[in-house]
C-alpha positions as CSV (number, residue, x, y, z in Angstrom):
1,X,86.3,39.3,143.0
2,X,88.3,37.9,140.3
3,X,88.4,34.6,141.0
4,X,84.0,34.9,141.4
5,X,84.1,36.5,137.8
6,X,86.7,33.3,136.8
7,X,84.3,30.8,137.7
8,X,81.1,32.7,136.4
9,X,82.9,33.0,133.2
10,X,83.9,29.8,132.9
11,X,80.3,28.2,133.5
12,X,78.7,30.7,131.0
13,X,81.0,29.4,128.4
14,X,80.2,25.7,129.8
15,X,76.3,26.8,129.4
16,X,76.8,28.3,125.8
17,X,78.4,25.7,124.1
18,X,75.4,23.2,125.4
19,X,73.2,25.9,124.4
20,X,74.3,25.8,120.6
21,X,75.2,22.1,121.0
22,X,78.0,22.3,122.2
23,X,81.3,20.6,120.7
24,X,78.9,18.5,119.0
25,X,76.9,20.4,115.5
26,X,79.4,23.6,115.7
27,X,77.4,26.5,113.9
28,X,78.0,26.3,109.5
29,X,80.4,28.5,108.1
30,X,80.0,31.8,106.1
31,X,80.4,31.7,102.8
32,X,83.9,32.3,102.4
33,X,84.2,35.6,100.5
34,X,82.6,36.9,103.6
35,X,84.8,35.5,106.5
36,X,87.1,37.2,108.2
37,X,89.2,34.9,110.6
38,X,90.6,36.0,114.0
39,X,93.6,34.3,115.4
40,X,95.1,35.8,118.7
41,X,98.5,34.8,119.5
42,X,100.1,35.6,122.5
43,X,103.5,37.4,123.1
44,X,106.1,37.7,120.6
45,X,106.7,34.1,120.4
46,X,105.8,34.0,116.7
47,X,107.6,36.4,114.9
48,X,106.6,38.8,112.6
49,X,107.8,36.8,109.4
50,X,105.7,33.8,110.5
51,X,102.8,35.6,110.9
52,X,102.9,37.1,107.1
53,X,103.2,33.6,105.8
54,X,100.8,32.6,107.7
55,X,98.2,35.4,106.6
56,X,99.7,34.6,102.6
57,X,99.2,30.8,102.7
58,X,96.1,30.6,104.6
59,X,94.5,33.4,102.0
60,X,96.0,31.5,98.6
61,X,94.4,28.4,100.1
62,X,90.7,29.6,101.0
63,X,89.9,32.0,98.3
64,X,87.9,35.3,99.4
65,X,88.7,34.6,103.0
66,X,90.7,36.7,104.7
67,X,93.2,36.2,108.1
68,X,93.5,38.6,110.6
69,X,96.0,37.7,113.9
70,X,95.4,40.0,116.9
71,X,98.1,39.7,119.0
72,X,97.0,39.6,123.4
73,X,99.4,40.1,126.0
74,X,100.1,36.7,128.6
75,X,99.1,39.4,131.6
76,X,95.6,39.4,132.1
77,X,94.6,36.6,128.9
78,X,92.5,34.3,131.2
79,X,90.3,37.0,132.0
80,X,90.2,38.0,128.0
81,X,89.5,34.4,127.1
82,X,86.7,33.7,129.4
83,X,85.0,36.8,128.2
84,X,85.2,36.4,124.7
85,X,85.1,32.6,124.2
86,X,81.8,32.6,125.6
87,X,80.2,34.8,123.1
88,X,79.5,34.6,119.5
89,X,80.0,37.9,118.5
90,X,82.9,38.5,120.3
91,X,85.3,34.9,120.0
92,X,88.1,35.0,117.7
93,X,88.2,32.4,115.7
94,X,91.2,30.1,116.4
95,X,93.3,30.7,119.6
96,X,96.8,30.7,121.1
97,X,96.7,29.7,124.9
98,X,99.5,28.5,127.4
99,X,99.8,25.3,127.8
100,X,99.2,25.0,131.4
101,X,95.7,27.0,130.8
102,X,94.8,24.2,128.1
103,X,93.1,22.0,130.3
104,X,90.6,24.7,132.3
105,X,89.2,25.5,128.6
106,X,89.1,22.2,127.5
107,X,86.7,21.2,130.7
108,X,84.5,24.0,130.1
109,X,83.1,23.2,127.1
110,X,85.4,26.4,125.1
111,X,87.2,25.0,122.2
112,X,85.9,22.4,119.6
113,X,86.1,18.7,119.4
114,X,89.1,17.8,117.2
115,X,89.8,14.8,118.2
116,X,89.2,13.5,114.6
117,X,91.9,15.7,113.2
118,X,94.8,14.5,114.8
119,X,96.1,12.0,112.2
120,X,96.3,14.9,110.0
121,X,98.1,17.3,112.3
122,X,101.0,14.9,113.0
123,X,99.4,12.2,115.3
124,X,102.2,10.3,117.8
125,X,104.3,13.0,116.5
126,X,102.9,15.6,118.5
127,X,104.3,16.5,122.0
128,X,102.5,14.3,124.0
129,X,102.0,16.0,127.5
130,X,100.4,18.9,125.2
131,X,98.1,17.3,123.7
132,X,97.2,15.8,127.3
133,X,96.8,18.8,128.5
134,X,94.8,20.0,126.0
135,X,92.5,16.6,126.4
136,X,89.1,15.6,128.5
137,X,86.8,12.9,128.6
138,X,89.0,11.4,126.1
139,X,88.6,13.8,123.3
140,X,90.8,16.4,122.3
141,X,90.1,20.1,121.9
142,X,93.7,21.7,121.9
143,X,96.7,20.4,120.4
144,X,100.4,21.3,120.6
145,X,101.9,24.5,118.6
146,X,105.2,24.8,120.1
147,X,107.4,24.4,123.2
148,X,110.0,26.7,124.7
149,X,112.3,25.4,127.5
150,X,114.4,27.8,129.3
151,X,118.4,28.0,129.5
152,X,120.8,30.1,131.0
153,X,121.7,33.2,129.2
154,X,125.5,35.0,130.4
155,X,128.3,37.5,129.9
156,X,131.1,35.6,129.2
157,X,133.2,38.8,129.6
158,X,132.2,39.3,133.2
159,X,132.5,35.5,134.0
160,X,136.6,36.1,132.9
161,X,136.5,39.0,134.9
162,X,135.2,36.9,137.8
163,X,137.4,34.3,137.2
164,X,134.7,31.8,137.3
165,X,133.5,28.7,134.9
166,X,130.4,27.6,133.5
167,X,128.7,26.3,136.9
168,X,127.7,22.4,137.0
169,X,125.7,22.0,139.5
170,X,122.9,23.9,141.7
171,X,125.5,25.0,144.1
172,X,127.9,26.6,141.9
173,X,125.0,28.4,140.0
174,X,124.2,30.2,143.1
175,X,127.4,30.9,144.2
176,X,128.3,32.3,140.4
177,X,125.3,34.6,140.7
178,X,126.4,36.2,143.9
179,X,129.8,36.3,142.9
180,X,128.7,38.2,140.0
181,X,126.4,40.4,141.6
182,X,129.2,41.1,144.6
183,X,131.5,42.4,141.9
184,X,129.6,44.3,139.9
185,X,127.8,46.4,142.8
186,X,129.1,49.4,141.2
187,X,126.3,49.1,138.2
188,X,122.8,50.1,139.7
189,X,120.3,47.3,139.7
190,X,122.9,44.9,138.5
191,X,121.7,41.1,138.7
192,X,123.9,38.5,139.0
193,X,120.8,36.4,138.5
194,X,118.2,38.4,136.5
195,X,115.2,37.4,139.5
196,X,112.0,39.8,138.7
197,X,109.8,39.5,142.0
198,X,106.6,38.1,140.2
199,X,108.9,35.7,137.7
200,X,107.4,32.3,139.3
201,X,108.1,30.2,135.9
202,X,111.9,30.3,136.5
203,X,111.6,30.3,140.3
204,X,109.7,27.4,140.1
205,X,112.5,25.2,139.2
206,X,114.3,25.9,142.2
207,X,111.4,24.1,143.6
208,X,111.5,21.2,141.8
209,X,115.2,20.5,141.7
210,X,114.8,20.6,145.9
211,X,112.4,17.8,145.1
212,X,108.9,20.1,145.5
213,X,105.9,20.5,143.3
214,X,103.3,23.2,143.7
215,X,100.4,20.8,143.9
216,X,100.0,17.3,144.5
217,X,97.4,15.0,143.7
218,X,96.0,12.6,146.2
219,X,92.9,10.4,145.9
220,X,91.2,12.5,143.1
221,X,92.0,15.5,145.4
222,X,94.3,18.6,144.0
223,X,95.8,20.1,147.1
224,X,98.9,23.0,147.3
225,X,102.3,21.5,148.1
226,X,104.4,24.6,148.7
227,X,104.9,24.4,152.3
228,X,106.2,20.5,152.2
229,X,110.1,20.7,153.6
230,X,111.0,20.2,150.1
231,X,109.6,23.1,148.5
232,X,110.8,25.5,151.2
233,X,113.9,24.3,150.6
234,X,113.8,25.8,146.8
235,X,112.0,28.8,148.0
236,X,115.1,29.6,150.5
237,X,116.8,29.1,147.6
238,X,115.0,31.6,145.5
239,X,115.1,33.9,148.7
240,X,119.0,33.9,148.7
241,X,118.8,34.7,144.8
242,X,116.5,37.7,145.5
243,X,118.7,39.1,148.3
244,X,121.8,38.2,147.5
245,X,121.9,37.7,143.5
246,X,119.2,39.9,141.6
247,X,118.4,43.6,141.4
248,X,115.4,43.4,138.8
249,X,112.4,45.3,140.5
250,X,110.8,43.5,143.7
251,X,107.1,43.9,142.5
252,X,108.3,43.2,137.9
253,X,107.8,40.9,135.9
254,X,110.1,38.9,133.4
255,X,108.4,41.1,130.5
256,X,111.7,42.7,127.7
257,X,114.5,41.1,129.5
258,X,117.0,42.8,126.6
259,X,116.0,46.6,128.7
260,X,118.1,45.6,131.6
261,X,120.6,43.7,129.6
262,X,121.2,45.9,127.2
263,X,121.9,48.6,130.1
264,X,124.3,46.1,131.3
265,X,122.6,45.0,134.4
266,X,122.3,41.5,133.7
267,X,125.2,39.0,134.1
268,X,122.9,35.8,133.8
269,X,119.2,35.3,132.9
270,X,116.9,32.2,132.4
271,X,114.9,32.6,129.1
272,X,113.9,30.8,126.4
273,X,115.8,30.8,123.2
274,X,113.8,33.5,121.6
275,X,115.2,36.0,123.9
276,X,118.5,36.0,121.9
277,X,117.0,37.6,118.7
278,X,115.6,40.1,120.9
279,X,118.8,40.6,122.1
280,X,120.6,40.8,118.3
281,X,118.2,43.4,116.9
282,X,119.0,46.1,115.7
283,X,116.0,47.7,116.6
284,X,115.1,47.0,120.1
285,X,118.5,44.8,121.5
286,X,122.2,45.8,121.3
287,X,124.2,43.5,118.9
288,X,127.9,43.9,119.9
289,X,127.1,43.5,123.5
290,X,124.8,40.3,122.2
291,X,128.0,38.7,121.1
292,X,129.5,38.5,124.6
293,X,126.7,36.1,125.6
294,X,126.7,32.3,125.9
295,X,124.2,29.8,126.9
296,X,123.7,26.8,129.2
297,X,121.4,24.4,131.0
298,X,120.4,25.3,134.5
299,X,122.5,22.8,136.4
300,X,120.3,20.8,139.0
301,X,121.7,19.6,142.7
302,X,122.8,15.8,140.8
303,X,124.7,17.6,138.1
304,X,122.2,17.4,135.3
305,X,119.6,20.0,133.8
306,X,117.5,21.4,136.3
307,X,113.4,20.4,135.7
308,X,112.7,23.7,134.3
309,X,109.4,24.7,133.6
310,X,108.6,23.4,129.9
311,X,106.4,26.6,128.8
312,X,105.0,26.6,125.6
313,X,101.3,26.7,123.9
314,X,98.6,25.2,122.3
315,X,96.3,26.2,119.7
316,X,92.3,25.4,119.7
317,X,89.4,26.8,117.6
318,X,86.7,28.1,119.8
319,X,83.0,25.9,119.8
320,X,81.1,29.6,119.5
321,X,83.2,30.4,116.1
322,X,80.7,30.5,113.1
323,X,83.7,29.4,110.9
324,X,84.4,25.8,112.2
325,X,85.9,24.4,108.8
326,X,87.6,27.4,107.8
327,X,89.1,28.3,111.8
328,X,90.1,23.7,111.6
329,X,92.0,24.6,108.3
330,X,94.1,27.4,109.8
331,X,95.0,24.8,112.5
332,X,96.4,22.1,110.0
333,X,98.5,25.0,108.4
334,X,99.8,26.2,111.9
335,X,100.7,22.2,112.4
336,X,102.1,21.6,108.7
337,X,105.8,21.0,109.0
338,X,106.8,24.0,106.6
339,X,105.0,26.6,109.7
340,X,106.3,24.6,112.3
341,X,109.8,24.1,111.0
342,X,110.2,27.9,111.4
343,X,109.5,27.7,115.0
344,X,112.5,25.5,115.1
345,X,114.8,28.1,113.0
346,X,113.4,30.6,116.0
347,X,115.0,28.9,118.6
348,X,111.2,26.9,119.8
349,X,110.5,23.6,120.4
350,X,108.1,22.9,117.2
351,X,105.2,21.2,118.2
352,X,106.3,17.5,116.2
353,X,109.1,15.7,117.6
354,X,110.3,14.8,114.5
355,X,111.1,18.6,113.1
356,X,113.3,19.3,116.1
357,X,116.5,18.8,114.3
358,X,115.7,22.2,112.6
359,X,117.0,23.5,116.1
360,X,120.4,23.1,114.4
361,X,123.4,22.3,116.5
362,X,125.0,25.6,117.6
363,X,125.3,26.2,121.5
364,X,121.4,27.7,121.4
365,X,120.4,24.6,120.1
366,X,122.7,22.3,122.6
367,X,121.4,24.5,125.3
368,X,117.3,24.3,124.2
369,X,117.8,20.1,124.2
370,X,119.5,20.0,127.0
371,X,116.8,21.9,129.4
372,X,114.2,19.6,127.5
373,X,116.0,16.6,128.8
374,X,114.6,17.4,132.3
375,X,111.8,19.9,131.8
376,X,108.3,20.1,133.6
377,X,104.5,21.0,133.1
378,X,102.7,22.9,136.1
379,X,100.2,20.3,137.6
380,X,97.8,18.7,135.1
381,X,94.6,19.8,137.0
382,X,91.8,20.6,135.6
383,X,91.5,24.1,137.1
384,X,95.1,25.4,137.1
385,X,94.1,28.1,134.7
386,X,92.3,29.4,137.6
387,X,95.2,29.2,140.0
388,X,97.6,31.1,137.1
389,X,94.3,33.8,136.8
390,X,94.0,34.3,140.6
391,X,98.0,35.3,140.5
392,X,98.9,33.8,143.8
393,X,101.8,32.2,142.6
394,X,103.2,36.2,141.5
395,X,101.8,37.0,145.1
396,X,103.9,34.4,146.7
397,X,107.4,34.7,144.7
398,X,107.0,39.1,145.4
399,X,106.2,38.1,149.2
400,X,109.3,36.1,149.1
401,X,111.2,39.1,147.0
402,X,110.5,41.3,149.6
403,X,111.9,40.0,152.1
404,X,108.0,38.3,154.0
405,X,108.4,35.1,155.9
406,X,108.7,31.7,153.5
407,X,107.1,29.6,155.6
408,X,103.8,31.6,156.0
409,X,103.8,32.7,152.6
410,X,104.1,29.4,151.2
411,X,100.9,28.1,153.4
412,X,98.9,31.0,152.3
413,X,99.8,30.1,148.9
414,X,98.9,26.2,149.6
415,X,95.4,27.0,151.4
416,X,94.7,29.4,147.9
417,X,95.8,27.0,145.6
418,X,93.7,24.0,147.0
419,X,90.9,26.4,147.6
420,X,91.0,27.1,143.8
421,X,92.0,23.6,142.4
422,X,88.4,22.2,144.6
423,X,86.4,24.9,142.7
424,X,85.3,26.0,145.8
């Protein structure tokens, strides 16, 4: 049933955009002192201070209109998307999505033709494989607004008590976790490895440093590749993690890591670099136990970063807004170099090459270049928004969490996947 409402919602927004011309003669703004425009954004990626300059700078510069950002949840936001991007009434205005659902949008006719704009909003400078994804037919209709590559987060205090080192290769990163969990069994739920059952974004990369890939394409033909030898090898891997390393909950999700860390349950964790502000806050983390933390790259099998998944988002103005110029000139202000600098000072990849030396060049910022070195997009097809929607890949990695057979799980997963990829 969800995949059927997927697919139905996709092709009405494919039908309304033809219907009102599509990407072509978007509809004319309203006057200004009567537009209100939406922008979701995901998550807490963009922090609160962001978002007020934002709302400040995009109000001084279009007199009489006014900025409102809704945040949405990632759980559920292909669903929310497909809904509301398909009607007039309902779209916001400007939207946040992953990167990896850039591409299912882009086919189906939801966000505007910018293609034109790109100059402006930093050209060659972008990050390339986003603006790819968020490209068909040769024309863009989603561009790049940041990128957040994953690291190791760990105690240092436990790894004295453990007696071990900073691992360097795949090998010793396992072995640390179970070490870690092994001597810490006293602490309920204590992960050596922080490993939530549906958390397939980090346990993908124990897939790809065994040499795997979720889906290969062949001949114009998307099909799933998670029962090659090579991916079961990093899903055995992941299996060891989950029995022997991790005691997050079989059937969670990576959702507020700093709860079981600030409980002391954690002894490692792989997040991205915003996770560490979350950790230092007064309000929500713990502070002095924030300082006993250190960072690294996840070491691959050869010795250097593990292909991590590269996560991150892009940011598209929908073709049913009635507020085309105004919605393409809160774009350009999300890509000018004084927003995306601050993405940089968060820990974030910005979305311009060139601004990344705002990361700074403390271990947080060693640590985010380092996992960049080697990171990874999910498969470039045009329909992996649907596989992410359908939740197979959560199905799969809580399968393997508790305790199902690999193999068969993995050739469920494959036979779904190409299933969904075919738009069958």
């Amino acid at each position: 049933m969800k995949r059927a409402r997927l697919f139905g919602g996709l092709a009405a927004i494919a039908l309304a955009a033809t219907a009102c011309g599509g990407n072509t003669e978007p509809a004319a703004d309203e006057p200004a002192e009567q537009a209100e425009i939406r922008l979701w954004l995901n998550g807490p990626d963009t922090p609160q201070p962001m978002r007020d300059w934002l709302v400040d700078n995009f109000e001084e510069q279009n007199p009489g209109a006014t900025l409102t950002i809704e945040e949405q949840q990632w759980e559920g936001l292909v669903d929310r998307l497909t809904t509301s991007l398909s009607s007039e009434s309902e779209t916001p205005d400007v939207v946040e999505v992953g990167n990896t659902q850039a591409a299912t949008f882009s086919t189906a006719g939801a966000f505007s033709d910018i293609t034109g704009m790109l100059p402006e909003l930093g050209g060659d400078d972008l990050l390339s494989g986003f603006v790819e994804a968020g490209s068909a037919d040769g024309k863009t209709y989603a561009v790049p607004l940041y990128a957040g590559s994953a690291y190791v987060f760990y105690r240092k205090d436990l790894f004295a008590e453990s007696g071990l080192e900073v691992p360097e290769t795949m090998t010793e990163f396992v072995d640390a976790a179970v070490t870690l969990a092994e001597d810490n069994a006293d602490v309920k739920g204590f992960s050596g490895f922080w490993l939530p059952g549906q958390d397939w974004r980090d346990g993908v990369a124990f897939v790809w440093d065994a040499g795997g890939e979720l889906a290969v394409e062949e001949n114009g033909e998307w099909t799933g590749a998670l029962s090659t030898p090579e991916s079961l090898d990093g899903l055995e891997r992941v299996r060891t993690l989950f029995q022997d390393a991790s005691g997050a909950p079989k059937d969670g999700n990576e959702a507020e890591p700093e709860v079981p860390f600030c409980a002391g349950q954690i002894g490692m964790m792989l997040r991205p670099g915003w996770v560490m502000g979350s950790l230092a806050d007064k309000e929500v983390g713990c502070p002095k136990l924030a300082k006993q933390v250190g960072v690294f790259a996840l070491p691959g099998s050869d010795g250097e970063p593990a292909p991590v998944l590269l996560g991150g988002s892009n940011i598209a103005v929908s073709a049913q807004s009635p507020n085309q110029e105004l919605a393409r000139s809160l774009v350009e202000l999300m890509l000018s170099d004084e927003f995306q600098r601050q993405y940089a000072e968060n820990g974030l990849t910005p979305a311009k090459v060139s601004l990344a030396k705002h990361l700074g060049d403390d271990e947080y910022a060693e640590a985010t270049r380092a996992a960049v070195t080697n990171a990874k997009l999910t498969p470039a097809a045009a329909g992996w928004a649907k596989v992410e929607g359908s939740r197979v890949l959560e199905d799969l990695f809580v399968g393997i969490a508790h305790g199902r057979d690999v193999e068969k799980l993995a050739a469920e997963a494959d036979e779904t996947i190409t299933r969904l990829l075919s738009g069958s």
